[in-house]
C-alpha positions in Angstrom: 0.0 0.0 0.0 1.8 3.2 -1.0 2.1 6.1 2.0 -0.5 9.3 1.5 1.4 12.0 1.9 0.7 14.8 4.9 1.8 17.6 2.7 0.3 16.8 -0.8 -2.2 14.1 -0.3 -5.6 15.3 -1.8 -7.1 13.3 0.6 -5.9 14.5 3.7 -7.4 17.8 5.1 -5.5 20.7 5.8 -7.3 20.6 9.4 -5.4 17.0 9.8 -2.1 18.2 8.3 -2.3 21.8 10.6 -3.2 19.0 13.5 -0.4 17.0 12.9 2.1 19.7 12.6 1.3 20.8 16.6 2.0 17.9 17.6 5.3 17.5 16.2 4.9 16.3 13.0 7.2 17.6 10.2 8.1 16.6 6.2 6.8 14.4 3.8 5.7 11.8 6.6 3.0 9.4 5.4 -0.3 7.9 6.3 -0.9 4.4 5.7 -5.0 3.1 5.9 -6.0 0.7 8.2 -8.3 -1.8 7.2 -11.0 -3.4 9.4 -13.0 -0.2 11.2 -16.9 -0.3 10.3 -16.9 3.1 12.1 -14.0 5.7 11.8 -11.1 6.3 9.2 -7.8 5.2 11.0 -4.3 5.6 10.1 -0.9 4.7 11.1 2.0 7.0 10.9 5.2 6.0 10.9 8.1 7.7 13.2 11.5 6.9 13.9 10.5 7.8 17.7 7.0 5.1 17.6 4.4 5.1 14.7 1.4 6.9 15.8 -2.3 6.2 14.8 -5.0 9.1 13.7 -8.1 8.2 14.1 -10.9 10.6 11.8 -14.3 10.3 13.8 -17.6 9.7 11.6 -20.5 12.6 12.4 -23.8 11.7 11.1 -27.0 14.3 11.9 -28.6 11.0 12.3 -26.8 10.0 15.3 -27.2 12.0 18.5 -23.9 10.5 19.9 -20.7 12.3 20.3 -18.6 9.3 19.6 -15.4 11.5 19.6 -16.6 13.1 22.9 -17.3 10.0 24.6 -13.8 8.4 23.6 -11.9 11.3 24.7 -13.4 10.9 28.2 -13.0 7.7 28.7 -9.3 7.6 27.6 -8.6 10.6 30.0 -10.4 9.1 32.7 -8.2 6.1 31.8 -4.8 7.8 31.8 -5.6 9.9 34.4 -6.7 6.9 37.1 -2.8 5.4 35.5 -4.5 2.5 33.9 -2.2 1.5 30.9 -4.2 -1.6 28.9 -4.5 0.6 26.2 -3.2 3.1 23.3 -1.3 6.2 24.3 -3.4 9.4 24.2 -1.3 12.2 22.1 -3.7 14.6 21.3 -7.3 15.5 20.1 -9.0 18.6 17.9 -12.9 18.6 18.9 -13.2 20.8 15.6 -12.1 17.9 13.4 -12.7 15.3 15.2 -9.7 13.7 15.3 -7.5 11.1 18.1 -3.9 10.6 17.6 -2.4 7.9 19.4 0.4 6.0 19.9 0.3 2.9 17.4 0.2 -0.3 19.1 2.7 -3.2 17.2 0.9 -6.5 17.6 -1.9 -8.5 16.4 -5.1 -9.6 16.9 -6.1 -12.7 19.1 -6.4 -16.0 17.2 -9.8 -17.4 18.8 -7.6 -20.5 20.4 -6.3 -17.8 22.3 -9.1 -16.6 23.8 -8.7 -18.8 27.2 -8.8 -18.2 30.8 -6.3 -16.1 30.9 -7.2 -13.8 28.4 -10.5 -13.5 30.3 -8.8 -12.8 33.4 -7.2 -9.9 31.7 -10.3 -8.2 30.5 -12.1 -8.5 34.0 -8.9 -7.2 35.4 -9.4 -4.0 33.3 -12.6 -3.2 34.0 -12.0 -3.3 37.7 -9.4 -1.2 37.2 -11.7 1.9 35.3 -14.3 1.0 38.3 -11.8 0.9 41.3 -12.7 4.9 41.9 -16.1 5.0 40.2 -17.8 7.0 42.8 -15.2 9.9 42.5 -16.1 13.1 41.0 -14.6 13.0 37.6 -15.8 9.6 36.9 -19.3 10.4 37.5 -18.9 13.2 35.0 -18.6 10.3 32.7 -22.0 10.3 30.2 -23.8 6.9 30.5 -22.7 4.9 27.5 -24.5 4.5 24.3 -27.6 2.7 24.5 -27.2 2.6 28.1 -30.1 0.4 29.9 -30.8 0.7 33.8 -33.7 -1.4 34.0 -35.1 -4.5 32.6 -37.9 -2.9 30.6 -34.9 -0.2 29.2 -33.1 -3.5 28.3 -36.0 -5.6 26.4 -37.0 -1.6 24.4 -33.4 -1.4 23.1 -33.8 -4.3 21.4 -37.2 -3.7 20.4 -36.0 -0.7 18.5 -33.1 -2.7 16.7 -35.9 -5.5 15.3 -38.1 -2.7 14.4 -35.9 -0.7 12.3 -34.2 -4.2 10.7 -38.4 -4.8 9.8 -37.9 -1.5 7.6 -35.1 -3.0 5.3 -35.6 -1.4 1.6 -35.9 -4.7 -0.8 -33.5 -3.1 -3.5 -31.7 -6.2 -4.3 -31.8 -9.9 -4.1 -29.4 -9.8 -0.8 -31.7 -7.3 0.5 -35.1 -8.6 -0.4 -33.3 -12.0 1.6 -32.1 -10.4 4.4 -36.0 -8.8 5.1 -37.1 -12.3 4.9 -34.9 -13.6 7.2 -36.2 -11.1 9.6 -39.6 -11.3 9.5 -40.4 -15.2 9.0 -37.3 -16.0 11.6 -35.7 -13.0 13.8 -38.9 -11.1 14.8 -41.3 -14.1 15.7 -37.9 -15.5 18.1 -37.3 -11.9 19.8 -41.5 -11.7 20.3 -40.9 -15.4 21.8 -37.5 -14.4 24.0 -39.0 -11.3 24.8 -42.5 -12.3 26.6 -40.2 -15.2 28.4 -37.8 -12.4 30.0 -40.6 -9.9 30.5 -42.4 -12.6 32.5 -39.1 -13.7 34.6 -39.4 -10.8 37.4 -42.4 -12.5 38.6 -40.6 -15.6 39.8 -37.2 -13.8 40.3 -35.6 -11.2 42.7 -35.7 -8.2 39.7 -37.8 -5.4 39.0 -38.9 -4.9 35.7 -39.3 -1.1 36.1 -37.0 0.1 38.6 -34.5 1.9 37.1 -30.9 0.9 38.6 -29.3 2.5 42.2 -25.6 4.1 41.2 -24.5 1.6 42.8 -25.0 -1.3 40.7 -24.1 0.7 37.7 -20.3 0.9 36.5 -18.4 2.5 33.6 -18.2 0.3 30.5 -15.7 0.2 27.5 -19.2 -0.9 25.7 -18.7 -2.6 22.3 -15.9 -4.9 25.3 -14.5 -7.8 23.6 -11.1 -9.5 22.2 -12.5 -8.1 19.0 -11.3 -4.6 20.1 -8.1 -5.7 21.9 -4.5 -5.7 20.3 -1.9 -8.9 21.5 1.0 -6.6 21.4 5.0 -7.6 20.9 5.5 -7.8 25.1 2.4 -11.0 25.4 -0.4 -8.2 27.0 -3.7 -6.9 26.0 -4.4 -3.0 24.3 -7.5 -2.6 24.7 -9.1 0.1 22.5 -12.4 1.9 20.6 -13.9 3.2 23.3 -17.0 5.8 21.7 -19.6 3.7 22.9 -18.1 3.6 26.9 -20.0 5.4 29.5 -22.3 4.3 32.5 -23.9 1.4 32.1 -25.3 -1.9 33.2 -22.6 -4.5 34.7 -25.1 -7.2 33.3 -24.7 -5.2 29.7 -21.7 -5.3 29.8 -21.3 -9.0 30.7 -23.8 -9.8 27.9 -21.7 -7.5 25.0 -18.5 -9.3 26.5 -19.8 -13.2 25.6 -22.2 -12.6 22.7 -20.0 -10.3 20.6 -19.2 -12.5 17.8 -15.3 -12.1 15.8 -13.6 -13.4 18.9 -16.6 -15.1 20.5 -15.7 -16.3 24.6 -17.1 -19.7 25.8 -19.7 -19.7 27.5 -17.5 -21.8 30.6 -15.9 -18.3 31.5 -19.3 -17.1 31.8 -20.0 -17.8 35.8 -16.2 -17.0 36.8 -16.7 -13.6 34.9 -20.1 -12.8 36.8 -18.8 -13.8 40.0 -15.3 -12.0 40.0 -17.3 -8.7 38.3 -19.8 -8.5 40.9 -16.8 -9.3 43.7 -15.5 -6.6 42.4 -17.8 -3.9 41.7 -20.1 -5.0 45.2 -23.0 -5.9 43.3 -26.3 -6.8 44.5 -27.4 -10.7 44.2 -30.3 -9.0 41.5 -27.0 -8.3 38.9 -26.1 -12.0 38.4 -29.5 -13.3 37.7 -30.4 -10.2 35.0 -27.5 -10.7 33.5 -28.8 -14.4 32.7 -32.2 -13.3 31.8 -30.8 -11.1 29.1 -27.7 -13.0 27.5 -30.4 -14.2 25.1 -31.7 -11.0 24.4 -28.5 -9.3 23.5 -27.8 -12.4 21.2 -31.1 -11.3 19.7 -29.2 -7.5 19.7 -26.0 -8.7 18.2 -27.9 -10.1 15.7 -29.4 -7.1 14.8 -26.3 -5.5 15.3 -24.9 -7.8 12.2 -27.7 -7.1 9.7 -27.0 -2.9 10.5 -25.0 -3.4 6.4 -28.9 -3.2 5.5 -29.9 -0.1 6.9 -29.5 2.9 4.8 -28.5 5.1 8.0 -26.0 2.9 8.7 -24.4 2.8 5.3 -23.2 5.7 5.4 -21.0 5.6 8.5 -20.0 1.9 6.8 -19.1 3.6 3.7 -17.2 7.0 5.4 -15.4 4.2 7.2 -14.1 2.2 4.1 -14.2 4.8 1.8 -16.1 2.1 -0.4 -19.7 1.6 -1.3 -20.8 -2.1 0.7 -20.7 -4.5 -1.4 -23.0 -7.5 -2.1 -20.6 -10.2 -0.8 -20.1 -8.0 2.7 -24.2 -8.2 3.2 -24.1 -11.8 2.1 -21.2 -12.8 4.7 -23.0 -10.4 7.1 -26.4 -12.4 7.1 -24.7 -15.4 6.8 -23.6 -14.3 10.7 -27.1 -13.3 11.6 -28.2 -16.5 10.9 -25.7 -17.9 13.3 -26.2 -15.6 15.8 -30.3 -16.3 15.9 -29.8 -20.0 16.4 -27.0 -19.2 19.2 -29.5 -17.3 20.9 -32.6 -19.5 20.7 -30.2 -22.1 22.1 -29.2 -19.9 25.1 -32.8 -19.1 25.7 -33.6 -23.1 25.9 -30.9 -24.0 27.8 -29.6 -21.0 30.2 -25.6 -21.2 30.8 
């Protein structure tokens, strides 16, 4: 892949060039692509000193969320509590959106890898961002993105993910398949998840309504998995991509955690992880058993999550991402997942881990 020039490169802005330059960076240095993110443009820039990355944030009018905002507090929040499981920090422009941080060498996980001890590292890191939750700055923190404090909150997230997926425009073959697939198979299995977990406080030590205490609430990563993790060269975990983090749900974020699907985590970590998490963060008994009432229901979200290719408001962040228009063969491989991921969660439902 040839290097895009800071100085001369048509597509680089001369807000990204004026950024780079106060922060050090000088001459004909170049900007390599990296390929991968369905959200953001990302870059690595080599330096005799340690490549940096630049990450170029996605804005749509659509989408209430600061997703720059969000990531810049969390990182500081990070850095400043001297928690070091991820990227560097450098620097950040609000005006361009931009991130520039030191480039982590390594490689993703291979999905042998993802063991015990792997686990161990990711529950070690969020007790470290909760350790001083109650302080100040960390309650300053926004709650994350689709944040959920109660079990109603919970089942009308995913409510709103089957509904839109029920809009899908039936341009194309792929298209016209994937609207199928969610009305004659997704949509009649949430209804059927969904009355099951709405009918579980009855018989259970939940409420349905009652929005969470701050105490059973911690920060999240959001998005949490090996999928967003980096092995580097010295054998420990980077975690990074954090403009989904905020306050959330410990039970969320124990669902997004096994249900997320690159680098998918057996379900035999999945009572060690509740147990040490709510150790850890002093969680009521009520923590453990909602986050088992909705591990099928976020299935059910990750599903949804899969088919987002098909939404038109989507494709746009997809395409500012890649630079590309989506092509057939990604929605194909993409539905091909969804699939998957219903039957995963159906069996989840039928047999509870």
């Amino acid at each position: 892949m040839n290097a895009v020039s800071v100085v001369r490169a048509d597509s680089v802005s001369e807000g990204i060039i004026s950024f780079l330059r106060q922060h050090g960076l000088m001459g004909e240095a170049g900007l390599f692509p990296l390929p991968g993110g369905a959200n953001n443009r990302v870059y690595r820039i080599p330096r005799t000193d340690g490549d940096w990355l630049l990450k170029c944030y996605f804005q749509n009018p659509s989408d209430a969320r600061n997703r720059f905002q969000a990531e810049r507090d969390f990182y500081t929040w990070l850095w400043d509590r001297g928690i070091r499981r991820t990227p560097e920090p450098l620097g950040w422009c609000a005006e361009q959106r931009l991130g520039l941080f030191t480039f982590v060498h390594g490689r993703k996980l291979k999905l042998v890898e993802v063991n015990a001890v792997r686990v161990q590292e990711a529950l070690d890191f969020v007790k470290e961002l909760n350790a001083a939750r109650d302080l100040p700055a960390a309650q300053a923190i926004a709650s994350g993105s689709e944040a959920c404090f109660s079990l109603h909150a919970h089942l009308g997230c995913v409510d709103q993910r089957v509904a839109r997926l029920e809009k899908i425009p039936s341009t194309a073959a792929v298209d016209r398949q994937a609207a199928e697939f969610v009305q004659r198979e997704l949509a009649p299995a949430w209804s059927r998840i969904r009355e099951s977990i709405d009918q579980s406080p009855k018989n259970s030590n939940i409420s349905r309504d009652q929005s969470l205490s701050f105490a059973d609430r911690c920060l999240s990563p959001s998005d949490f998995g090996f999928h967003n993790a980096v092995l580097a060269l010295d054998g420990s975990l980077r975690f990074h991509d954090f403009e989904y983090a905020g306050w959330d749900d410990p039970a969320k974020l124990a669902c997004d955690f096994f249900c997320q699907p690159e680098l998918p985590v057996s379900h035999d970590h999945w009572q060690n992880f509740l147990a040490q998490l709510g150790a850890a963060l002093n969680l009521s008994s009520a923590a453990k058993t909602r986050a088992r009432l909705l591990l099928p229901a976020y299935q059910i979200k990750w599903c949804c999550i899969m088919l987002n290719e098909f939404v038109p408001s989507e494709q746009a962040r997809r395409n500012f991402a890649a630079g590309t228009e989506l092509s057939v063969d990604r929605k194909t491989t993409q539905l091909a997942k969804a699939r998957k991921s219903l039957a995963q969660a159906v069996e989840i439902w039928k047999n509870p881990v």
